[in-house]
C-alpha positions as CSV (number, residue, x, y, z in Angstrom):
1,X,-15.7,26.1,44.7
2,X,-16.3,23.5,47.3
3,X,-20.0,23.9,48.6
4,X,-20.7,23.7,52.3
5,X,-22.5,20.8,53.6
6,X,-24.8,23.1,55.7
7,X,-25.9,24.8,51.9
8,X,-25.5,21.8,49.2
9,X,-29.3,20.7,50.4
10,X,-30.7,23.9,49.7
11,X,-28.9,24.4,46.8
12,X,-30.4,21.3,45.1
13,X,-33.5,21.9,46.5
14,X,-33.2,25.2,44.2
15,X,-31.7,24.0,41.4
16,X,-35.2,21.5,41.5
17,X,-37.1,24.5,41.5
18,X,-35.1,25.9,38.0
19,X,-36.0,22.5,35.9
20,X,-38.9,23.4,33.7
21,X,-39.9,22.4,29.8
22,X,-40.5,23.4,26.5
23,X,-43.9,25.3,26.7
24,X,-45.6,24.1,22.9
25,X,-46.3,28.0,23.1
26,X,-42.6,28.3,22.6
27,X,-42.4,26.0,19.6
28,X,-42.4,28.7,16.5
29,X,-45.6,28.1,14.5
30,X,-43.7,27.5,11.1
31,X,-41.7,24.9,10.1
32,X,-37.8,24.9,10.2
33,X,-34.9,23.9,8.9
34,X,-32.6,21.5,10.5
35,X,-29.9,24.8,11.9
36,X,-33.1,26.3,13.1
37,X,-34.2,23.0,15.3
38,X,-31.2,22.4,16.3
39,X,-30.6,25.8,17.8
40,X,-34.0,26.2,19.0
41,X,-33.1,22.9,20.9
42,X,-29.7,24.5,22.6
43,X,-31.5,27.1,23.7
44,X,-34.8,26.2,24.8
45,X,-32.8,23.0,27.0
46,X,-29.3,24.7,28.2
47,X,-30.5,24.3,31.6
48,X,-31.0,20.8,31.4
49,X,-27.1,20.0,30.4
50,X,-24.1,19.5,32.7
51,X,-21.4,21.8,31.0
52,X,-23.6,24.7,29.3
53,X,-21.8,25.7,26.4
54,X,-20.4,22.9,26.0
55,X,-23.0,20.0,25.7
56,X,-24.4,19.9,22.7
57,X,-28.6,19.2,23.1
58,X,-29.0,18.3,19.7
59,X,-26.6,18.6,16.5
60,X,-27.8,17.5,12.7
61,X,-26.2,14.1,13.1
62,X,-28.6,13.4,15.8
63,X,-31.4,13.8,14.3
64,X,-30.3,11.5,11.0
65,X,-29.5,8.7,13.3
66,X,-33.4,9.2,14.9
67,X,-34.8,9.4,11.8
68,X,-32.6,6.2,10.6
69,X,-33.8,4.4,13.9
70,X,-37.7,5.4,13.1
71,X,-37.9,7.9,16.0
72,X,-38.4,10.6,14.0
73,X,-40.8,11.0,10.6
74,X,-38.6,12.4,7.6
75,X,-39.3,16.3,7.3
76,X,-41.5,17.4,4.5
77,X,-39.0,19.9,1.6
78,X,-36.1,19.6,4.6
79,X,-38.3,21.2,7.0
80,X,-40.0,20.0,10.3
81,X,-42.9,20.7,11.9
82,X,-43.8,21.6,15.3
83,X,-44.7,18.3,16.1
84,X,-41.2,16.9,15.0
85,X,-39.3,19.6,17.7
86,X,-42.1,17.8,20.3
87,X,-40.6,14.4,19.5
88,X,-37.6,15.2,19.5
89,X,-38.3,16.7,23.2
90,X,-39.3,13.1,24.6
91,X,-36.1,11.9,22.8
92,X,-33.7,14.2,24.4
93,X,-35.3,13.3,27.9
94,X,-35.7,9.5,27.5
95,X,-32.2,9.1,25.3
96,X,-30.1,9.2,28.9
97,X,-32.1,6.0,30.5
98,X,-33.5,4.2,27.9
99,X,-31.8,2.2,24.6
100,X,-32.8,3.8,21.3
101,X,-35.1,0.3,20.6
102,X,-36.8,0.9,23.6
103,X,-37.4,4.0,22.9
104,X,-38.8,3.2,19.3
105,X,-41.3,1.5,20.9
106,X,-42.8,3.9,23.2
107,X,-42.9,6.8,20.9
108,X,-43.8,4.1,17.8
109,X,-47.7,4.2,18.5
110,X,-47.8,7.7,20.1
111,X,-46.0,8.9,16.5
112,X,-48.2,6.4,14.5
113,X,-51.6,7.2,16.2
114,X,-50.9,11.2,17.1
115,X,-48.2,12.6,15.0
116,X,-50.0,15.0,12.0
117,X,-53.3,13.0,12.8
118,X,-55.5,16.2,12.0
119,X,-57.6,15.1,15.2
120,X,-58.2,17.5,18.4
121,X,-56.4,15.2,20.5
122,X,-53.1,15.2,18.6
123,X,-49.4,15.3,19.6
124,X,-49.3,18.2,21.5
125,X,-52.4,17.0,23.6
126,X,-50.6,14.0,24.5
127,X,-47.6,16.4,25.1
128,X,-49.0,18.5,26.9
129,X,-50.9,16.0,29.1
130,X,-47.3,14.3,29.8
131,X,-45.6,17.5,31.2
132,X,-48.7,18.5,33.1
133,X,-47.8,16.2,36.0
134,X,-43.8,18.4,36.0
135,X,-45.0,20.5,38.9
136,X,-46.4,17.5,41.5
137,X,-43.4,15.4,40.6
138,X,-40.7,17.8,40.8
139,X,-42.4,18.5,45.0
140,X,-42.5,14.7,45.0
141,X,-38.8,14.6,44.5
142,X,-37.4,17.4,46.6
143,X,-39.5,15.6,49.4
144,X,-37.7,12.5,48.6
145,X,-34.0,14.4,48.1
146,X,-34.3,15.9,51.3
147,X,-34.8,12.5,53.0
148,X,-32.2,10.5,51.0
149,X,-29.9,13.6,52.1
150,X,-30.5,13.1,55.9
151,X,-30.4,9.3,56.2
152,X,-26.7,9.7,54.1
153,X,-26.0,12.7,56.8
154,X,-26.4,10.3,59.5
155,X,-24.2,7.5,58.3
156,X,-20.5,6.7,58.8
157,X,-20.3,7.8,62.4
158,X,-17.5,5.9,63.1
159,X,-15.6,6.3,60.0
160,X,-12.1,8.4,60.6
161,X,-13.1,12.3,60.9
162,X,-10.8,13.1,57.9
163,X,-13.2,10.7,55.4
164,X,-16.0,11.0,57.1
165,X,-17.5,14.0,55.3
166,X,-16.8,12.4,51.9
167,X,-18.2,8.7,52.6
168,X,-21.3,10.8,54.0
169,X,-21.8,12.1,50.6
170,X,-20.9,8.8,48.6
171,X,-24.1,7.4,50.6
172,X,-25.9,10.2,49.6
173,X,-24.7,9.4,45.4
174,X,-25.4,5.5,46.3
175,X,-28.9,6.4,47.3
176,X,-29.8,8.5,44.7
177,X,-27.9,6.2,42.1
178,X,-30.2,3.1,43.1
179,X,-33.3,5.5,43.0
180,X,-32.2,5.9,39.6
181,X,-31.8,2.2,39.2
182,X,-34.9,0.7,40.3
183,X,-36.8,2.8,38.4
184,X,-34.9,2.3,35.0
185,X,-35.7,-1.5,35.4
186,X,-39.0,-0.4,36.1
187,X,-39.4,1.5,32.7
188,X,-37.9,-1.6,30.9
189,X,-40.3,-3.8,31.7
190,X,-42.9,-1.3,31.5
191,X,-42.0,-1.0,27.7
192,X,-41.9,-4.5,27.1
193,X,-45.2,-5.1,28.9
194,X,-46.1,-2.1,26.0
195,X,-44.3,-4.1,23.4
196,X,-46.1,-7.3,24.8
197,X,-49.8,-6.1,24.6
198,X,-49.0,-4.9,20.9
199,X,-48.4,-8.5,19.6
200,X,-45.1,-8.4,20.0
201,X,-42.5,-10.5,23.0
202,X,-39.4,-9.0,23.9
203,X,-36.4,-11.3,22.9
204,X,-34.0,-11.7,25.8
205,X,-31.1,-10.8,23.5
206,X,-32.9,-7.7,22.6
207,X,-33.3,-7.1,26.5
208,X,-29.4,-7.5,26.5
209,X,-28.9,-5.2,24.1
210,X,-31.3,-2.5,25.8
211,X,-29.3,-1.9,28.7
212,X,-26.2,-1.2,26.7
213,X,-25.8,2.9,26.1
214,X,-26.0,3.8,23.0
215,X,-23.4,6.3,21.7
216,X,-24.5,9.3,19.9
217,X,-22.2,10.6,17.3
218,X,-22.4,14.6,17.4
219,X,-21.7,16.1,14.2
């Protein structure tokens, strides 16, 4: 069904309004086996993925290969805590922009200094404090939608009428697209600034290599 340009704005504006997150309060207070994260995962983040049903958030392959990559400590007797299911939270949302090395090194010292610390300030704080900023950002970016959608509304006016409505949206993708862009160079060198400060200099091989996808195997 083929959306009319007089409602797509609104209806992004209110699919905007739908994103939310994982409330720690939602996390069960035991520890779990692998099935049970992984289908906690599904359903807790099924809005989040393209083709519900379909997607998979998280499968049990996943979660080896984090664990294999140091992203995720090794469950205790094959179970994992609450604090692993908040890890693997800031996985799921970083694994679409960022390389799995870069992400070992931003969640590195959060897991070394915060993860099972025994501290009042522990993972969840820093969780918690993370997220807390959801609501101000999320009015931040319809503001901004809405004004990428207009300027791309006003272009092409002298393209033919029959393509006109389609090179109107294109601009609208390009525009959101280089949004996307900047900011993902912006993160790199944020993390290797992080990486920097720690002692350490990011190679330019290993920046190479960071902007390549990773596959993820789903098992």
């Amino acid at each position: 069904m083929t959306i009319d340009n007089n409602d797509l704005l609104n209806s992004i504006l209110a699919s905007l309004d739908r994103i939310g997150h994982i409330s720690p309060e939602d996390i069960p207070g035991i520890d779990m086996y692998m099935d049970q994260v992984t289908t906690f995962m599904d359903k807790g983040l099924s809005a989040t993925v393209r083709f519900p049903g379909e997607d998979k958030i998280l499968t049990k392959t996943m979660i080896n290969n984090y664990a294999k990559n140091n992203l995720l400590p090794p469950p205790v007797k094959k179970k994992y805590s609450k604090e692993h299911v908040l890890l693997l939270i800031f996985i799921y949302y970083y694994k679409g922009i960022l390389s799995i090395g870069d992400i070992q090194k931003l969640l590195g010292p959060i897991t070394e200094r915060f993860f099972q610390s025994g501290d009042s300030f522990n993972l969840e704080s820093v969780y918690r404090e993370a997220f807390s900023m959801e609501e101000g950002q999320i009015q931040a970016l319809k503001a901004d939608v809405t004004e990428k959608y207009r300027a791309a509304e006003a272009t092409f006016q002298d393209a033919p009428e029959d393509s006109r409505e389609f090179l109107k949206r294109f601009a609208f993708v390009c525009a959101l697209s280089f949004d996307v862009y900047i900011k993902r160079l912006l993160i790199e060198k944020l993390v290797d600034g992080l990486e920097a400060e720690s002692g350490g200099e990011p190679k330019a091989e290993g920046k190479k290599k960071a902007q390549k996808p990773q596959k993820e195997t789903e098992g």
